[in-house]
C-alpha positions as YAML, in Angstrom:
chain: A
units: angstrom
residues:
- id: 1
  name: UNK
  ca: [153.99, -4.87, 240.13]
- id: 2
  name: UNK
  ca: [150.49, -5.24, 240.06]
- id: 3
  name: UNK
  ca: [148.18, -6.60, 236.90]
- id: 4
  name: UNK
  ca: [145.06, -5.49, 235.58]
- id: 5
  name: UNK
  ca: [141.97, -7.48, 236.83]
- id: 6
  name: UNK
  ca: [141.60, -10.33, 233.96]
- id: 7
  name: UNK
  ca: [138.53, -9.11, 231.71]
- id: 8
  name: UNK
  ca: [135.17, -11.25, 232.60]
- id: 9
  name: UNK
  ca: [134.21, -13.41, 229.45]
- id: 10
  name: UNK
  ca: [131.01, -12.35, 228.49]
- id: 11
  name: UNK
  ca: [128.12, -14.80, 229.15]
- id: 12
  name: UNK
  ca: [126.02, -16.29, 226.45]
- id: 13
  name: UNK
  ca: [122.81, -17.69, 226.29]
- id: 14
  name: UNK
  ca: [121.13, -19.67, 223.32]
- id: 15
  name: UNK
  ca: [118.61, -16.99, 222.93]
- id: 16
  name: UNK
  ca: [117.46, -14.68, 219.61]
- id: 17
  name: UNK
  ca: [117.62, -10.93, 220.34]
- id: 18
  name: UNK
  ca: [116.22, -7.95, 218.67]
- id: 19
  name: UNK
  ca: [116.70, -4.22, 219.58]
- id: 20
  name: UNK
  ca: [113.86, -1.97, 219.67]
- id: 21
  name: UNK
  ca: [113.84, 2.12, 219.86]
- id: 22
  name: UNK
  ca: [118.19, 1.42, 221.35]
- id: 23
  name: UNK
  ca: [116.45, -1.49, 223.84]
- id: 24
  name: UNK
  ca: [117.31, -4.93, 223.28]
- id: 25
  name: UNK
  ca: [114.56, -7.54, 223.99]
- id: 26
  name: UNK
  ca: [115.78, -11.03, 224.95]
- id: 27
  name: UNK
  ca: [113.62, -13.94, 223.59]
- id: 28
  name: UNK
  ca: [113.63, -16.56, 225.37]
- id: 29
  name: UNK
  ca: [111.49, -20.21, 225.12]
- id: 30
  name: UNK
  ca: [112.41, -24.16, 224.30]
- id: 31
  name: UNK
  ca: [113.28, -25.16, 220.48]
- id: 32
  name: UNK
  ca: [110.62, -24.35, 218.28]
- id: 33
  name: UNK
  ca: [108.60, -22.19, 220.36]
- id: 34
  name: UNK
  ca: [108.84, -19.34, 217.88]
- id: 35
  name: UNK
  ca: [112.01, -17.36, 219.48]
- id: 36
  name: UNK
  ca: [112.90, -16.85, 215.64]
- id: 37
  name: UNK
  ca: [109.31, -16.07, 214.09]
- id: 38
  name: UNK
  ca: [108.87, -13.65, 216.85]
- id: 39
  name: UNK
  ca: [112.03, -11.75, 215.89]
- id: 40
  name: UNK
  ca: [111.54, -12.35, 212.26]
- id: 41
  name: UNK
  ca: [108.01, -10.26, 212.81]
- id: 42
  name: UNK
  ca: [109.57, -7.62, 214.58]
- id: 43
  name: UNK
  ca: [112.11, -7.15, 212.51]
- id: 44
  name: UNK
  ca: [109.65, -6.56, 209.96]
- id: 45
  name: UNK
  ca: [107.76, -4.07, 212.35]
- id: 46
  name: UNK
  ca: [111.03, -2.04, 212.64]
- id: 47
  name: UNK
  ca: [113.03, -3.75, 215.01]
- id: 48
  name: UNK
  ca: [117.04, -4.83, 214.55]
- id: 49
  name: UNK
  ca: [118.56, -8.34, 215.13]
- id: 50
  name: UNK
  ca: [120.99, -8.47, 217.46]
- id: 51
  name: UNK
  ca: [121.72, -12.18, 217.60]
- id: 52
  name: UNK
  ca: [119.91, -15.15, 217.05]
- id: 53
  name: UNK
  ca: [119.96, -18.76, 218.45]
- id: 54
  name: UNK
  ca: [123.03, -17.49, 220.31]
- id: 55
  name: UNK
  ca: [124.12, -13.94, 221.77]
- id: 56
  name: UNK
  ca: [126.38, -12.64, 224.32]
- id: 57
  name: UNK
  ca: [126.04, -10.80, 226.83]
- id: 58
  name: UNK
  ca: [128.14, -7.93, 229.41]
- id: 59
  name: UNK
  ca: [127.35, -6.29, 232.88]
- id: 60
  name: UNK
  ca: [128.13, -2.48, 232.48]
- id: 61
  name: UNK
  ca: [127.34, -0.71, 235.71]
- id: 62
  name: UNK
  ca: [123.79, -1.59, 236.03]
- id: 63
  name: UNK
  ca: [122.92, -2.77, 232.67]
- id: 64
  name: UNK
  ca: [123.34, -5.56, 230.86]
- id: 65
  name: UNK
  ca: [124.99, -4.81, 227.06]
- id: 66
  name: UNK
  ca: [123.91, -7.73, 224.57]
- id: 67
  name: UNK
  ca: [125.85, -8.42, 221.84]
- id: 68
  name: UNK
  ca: [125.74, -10.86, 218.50]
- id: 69
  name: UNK
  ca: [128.01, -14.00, 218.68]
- id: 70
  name: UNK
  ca: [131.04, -13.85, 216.48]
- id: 71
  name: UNK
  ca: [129.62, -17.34, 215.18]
- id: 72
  name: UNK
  ca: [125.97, -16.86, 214.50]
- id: 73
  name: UNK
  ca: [126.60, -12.43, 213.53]
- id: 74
  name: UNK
  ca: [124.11, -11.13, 211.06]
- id: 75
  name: UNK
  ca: [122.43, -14.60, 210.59]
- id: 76
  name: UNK
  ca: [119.24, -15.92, 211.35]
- id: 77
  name: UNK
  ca: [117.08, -19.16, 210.80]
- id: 78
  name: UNK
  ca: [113.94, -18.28, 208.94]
- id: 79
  name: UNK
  ca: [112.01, -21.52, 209.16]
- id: 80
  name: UNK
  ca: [111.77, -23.43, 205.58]
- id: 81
  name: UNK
  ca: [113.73, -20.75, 203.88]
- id: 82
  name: UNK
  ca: [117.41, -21.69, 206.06]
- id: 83
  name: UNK
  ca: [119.68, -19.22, 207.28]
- id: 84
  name: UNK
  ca: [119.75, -16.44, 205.79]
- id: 85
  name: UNK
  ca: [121.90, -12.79, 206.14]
- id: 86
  name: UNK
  ca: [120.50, -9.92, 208.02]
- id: 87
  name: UNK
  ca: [121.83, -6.74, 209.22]
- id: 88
  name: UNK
  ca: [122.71, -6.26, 212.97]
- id: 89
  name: UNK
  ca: [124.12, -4.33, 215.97]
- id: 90
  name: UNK
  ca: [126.14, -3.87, 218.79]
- id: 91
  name: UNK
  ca: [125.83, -3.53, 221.97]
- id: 92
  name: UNK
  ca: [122.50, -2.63, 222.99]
- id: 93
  name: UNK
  ca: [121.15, -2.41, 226.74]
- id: 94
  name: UNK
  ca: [118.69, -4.98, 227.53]
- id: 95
  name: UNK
  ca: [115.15, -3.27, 228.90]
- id: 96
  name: UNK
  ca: [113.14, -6.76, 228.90]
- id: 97
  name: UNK
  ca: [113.09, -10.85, 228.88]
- id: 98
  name: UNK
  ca: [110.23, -12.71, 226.93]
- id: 99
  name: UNK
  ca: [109.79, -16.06, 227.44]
- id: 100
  name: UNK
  ca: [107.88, -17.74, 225.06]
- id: 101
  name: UNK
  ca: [106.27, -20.28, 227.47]
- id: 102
  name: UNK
  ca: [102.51, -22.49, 226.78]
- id: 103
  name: UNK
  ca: [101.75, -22.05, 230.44]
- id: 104
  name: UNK
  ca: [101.90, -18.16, 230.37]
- id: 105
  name: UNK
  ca: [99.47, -16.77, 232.52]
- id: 106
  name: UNK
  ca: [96.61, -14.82, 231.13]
- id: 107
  name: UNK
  ca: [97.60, -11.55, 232.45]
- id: 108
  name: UNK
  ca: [99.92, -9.92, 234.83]
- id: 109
  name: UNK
  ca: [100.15, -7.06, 237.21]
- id: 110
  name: UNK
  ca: [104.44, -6.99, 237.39]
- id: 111
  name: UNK
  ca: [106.79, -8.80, 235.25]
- id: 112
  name: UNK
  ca: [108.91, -11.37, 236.58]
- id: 113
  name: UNK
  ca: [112.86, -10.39, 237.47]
- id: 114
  name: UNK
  ca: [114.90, -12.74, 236.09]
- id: 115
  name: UNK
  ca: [118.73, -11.92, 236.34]
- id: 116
  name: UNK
  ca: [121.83, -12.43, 233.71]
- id: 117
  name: UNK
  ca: [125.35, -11.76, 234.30]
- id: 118
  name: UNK
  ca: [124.26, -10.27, 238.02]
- id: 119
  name: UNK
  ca: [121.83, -7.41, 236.26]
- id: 120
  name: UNK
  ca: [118.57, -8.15, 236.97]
- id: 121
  name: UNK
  ca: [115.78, -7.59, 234.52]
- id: 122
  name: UNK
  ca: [111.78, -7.68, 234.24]
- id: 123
  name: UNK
  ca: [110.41, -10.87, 232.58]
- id: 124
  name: UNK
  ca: [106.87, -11.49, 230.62]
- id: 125
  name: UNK
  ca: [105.66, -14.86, 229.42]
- id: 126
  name: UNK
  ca: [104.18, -15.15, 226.57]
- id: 127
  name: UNK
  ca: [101.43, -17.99, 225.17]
- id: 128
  name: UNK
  ca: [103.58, -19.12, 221.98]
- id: 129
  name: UNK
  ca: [99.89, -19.77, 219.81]
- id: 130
  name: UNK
  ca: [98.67, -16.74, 220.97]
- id: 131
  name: UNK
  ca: [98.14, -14.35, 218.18]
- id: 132
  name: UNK
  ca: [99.80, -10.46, 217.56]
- id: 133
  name: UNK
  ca: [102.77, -11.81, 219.58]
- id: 134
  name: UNK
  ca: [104.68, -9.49, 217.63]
- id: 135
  name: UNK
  ca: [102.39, -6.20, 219.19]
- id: 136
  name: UNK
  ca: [102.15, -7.99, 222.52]
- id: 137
  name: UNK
  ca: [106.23, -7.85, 222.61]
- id: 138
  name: UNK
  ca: [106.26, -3.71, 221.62]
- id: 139
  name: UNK
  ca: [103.30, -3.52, 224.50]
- id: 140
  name: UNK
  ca: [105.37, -5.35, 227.16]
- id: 141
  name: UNK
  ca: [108.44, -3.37, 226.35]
- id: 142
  name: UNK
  ca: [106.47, -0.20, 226.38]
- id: 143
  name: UNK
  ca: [105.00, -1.43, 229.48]
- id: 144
  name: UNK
  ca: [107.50, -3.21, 231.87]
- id: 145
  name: UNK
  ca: [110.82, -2.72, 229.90]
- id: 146
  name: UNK
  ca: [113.92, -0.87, 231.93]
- id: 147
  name: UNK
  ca: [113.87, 2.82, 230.72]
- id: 148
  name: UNK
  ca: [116.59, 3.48, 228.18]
...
């Protein structure tokens, strides 16, 4: 008698994610490069948390599905206020990695590929104290995010 395949655990990464327009937008940098404040703006421009500080992540075909962490769901760290409640979804394709990084280069022609879970995906840097980071993250979607 044969057995269903064992179901792969989904990976996680200690990450904040936000979903844009159905695209989920992985931010990425070291601890207290903004990962948070960045989400926290978005969120404020529109945008819906998916996870923060941790989130999970699925291969589905050719897309990778990110997900909140049963530990952290519907909470994020607003710095000097704590953690606090917010709403959040499901499973949302990822279209683009930022990584918040202080040796971002000034500009690019192509993103970066940077792959999770086998699914590769475009990559931007960002300068952390560079200003509108919030409107350079909806421009680098637009720009070099995977289609929905």
């Amino acid at each position: 008698m044969s057995r269903p395949a064992p179901a792969t655990a989904p990976a996680q990464r200690q990450s904040t994610c936000i979903a844009i327009a159905g695209r989920a937008v992985l931010i990425e940098g070291p601890p207290g490069s903004g990962k948070s404040s960045l989400a926290l703006a978005l969120i404020d421009r529109g945008a819906e948390l998916i996870g923060d500080d941790s989130v999970l992540f699925k291969a589905d075909g050719r897309r990778l599905i990110a997900m909140p962490h049963p530990h952290t769901r519907g909470l994020m760290e607003v710095r000097n206020l704590g953690v606090l409640p917010f709403p959040c979804i499901d499973d949302v394709p990822v279209a683009l990695v930022l990584r918040l990084d202080s040796a971002a280069p000034r500009y690019i022609e192509t993103p970066e590929r940077f792959t999770i879970a086998g699914i590769e995906l475009p990559l931007v840097r960002l300068w952390p104290e560079g200003g509108s980071l919030a409107l350079k993250a909806e421009l680098a979607l637009g720009r070099y995010g995977l289609a929905p």
